[in-house]
C-alpha positions in Angstrom: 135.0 -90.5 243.7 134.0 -90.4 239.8 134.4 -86.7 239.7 137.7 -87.3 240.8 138.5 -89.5 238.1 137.3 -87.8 235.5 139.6 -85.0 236.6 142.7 -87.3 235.6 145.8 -86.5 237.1 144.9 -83.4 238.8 142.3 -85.6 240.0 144.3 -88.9 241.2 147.0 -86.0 242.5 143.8 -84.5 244.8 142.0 -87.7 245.7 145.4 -89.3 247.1 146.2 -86.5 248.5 143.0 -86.2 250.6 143.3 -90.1 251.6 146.5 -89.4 253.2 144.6 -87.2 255.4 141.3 -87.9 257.2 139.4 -88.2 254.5 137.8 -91.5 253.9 138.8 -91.7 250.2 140.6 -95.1 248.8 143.0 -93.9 247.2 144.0 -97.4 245.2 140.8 -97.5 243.9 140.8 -94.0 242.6 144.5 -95.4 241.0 142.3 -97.9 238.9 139.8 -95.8 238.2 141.9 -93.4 236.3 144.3 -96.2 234.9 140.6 -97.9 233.4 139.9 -93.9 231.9 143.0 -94.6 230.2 145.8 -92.4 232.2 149.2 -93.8 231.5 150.8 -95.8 234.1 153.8 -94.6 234.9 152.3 -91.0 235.0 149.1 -92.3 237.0 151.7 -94.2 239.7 153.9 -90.3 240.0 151.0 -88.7 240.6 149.1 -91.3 242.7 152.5 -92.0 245.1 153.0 -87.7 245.2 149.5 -86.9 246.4 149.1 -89.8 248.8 152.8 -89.3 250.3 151.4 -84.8 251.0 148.8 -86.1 252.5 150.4 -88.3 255.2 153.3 -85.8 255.8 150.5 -83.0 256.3 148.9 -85.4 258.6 152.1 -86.1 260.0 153.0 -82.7 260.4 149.7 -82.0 262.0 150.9 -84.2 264.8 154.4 -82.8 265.1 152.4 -79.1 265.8 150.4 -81.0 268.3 147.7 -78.8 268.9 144.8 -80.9 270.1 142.6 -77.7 269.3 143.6 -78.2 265.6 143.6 -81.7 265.5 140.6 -82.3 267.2 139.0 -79.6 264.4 140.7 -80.4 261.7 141.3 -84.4 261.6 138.2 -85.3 264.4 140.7 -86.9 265.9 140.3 -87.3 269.8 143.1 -87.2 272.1 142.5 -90.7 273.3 142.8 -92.0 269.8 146.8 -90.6 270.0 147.1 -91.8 273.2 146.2 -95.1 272.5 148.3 -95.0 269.0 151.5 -94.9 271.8 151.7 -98.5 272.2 152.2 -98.5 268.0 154.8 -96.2 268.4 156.5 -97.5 271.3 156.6 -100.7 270.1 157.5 -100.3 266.1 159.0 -96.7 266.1 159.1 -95.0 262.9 158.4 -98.3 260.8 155.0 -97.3 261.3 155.8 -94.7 258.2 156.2 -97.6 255.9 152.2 -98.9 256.0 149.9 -95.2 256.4 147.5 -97.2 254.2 146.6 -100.2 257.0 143.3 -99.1 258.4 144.5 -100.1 262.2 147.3 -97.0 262.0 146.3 -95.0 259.0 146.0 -91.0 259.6 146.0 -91.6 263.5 149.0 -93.5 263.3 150.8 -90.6 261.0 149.5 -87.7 263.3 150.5 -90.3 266.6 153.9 -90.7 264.8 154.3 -86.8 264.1 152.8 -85.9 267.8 155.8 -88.5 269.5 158.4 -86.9 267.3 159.9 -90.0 265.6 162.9 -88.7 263.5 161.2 -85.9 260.6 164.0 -87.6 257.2 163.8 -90.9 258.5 159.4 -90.5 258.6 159.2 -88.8 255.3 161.4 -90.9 253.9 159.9 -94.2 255.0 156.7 -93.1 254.4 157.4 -92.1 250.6 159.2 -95.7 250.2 155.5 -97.3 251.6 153.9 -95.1 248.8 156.0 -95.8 246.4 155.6 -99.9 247.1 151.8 -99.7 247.4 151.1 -97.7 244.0 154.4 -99.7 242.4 152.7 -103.2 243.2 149.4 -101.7 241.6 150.6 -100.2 238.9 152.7 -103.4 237.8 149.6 -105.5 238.3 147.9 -103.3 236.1 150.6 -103.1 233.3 151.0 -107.0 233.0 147.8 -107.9 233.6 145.8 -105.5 232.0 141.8 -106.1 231.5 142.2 -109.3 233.2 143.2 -107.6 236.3 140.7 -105.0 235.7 138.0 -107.7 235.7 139.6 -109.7 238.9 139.0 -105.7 240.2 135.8 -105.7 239.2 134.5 -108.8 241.2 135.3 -107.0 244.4 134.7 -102.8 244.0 132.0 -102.5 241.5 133.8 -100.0 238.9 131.2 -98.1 236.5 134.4 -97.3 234.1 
């Protein structure tokens, strides 16, 4: 993930982008990484919430095709895993859109929610709005807290920047 921070932006933009889909990427720690390189905030939090909200709506989308051919190929995602993603659905609807990140629904849970058809604005826009709140809260802990809460960081992910 330090290539991808070294690449900035166009970095942050790829590696967020890529976490919204199957790939196991953290995509808040990759926020860090290229605040700690010195990225600006505000720019690093566009970027960060524009990548991570393609990737989820591809993953999404994935779902709404609903080719288990593709998905299986393409995300390794077995047709069980949807199945069981059902009760999610059922049970919270579109909400879902507004926590991608949470490991228990993640891409699964976007390709579950794209494969049951939950309403296409309502989804993307949820789904941008839980984006925008995750990189929003990190980005605001950065900005007032600076080194500190680089430190605090440190003492969980060891960062090499």
């Amino acid at each position: 993930m330090e290539w991808l921070a070294n690449l900035g932006y166009i970095g942050l933009l790829l590696g967020t982008f890529l976490s919204g889909t199957i790939f196991p990427l953290n995509s808040d720690i990759l926020l860090i990484a290229v605040l700690t390189l010195g990225g600006n905030p505000w720019l690093c939090m566009i970027f960060a919430i524009a990548g991570n909200w393609s990737g989820v709506i591809t993953s999404y989308l994935l779902g709404w095709i609903g080719k288990w051919e593709w998905i299986e190929k393409y995300f390794n995602v077995k047709p069980e895993k949807i199945e069981k993603q059902k009760q999610y659905v059922e049970k919270y609807g579109v909400w879902i859109a507004l926590v991608p990140f949470i490991p228990v629904i993640g891409t699964v849970g976007m390709i579950a929610l794209g494969f049951y058809r939950t309403k296409p604005k309502t989804t993307a826009l949820l789904l941008l709005t839980g984006c925008f709140l995750r990189f929003f809260l990190w980005t605001v802990l950065y900005v007032n807290f600076g080194g500190t809460f680089i430190e605090w960081i440190k003492g969980f992910i060891p960062l090499s920047y």
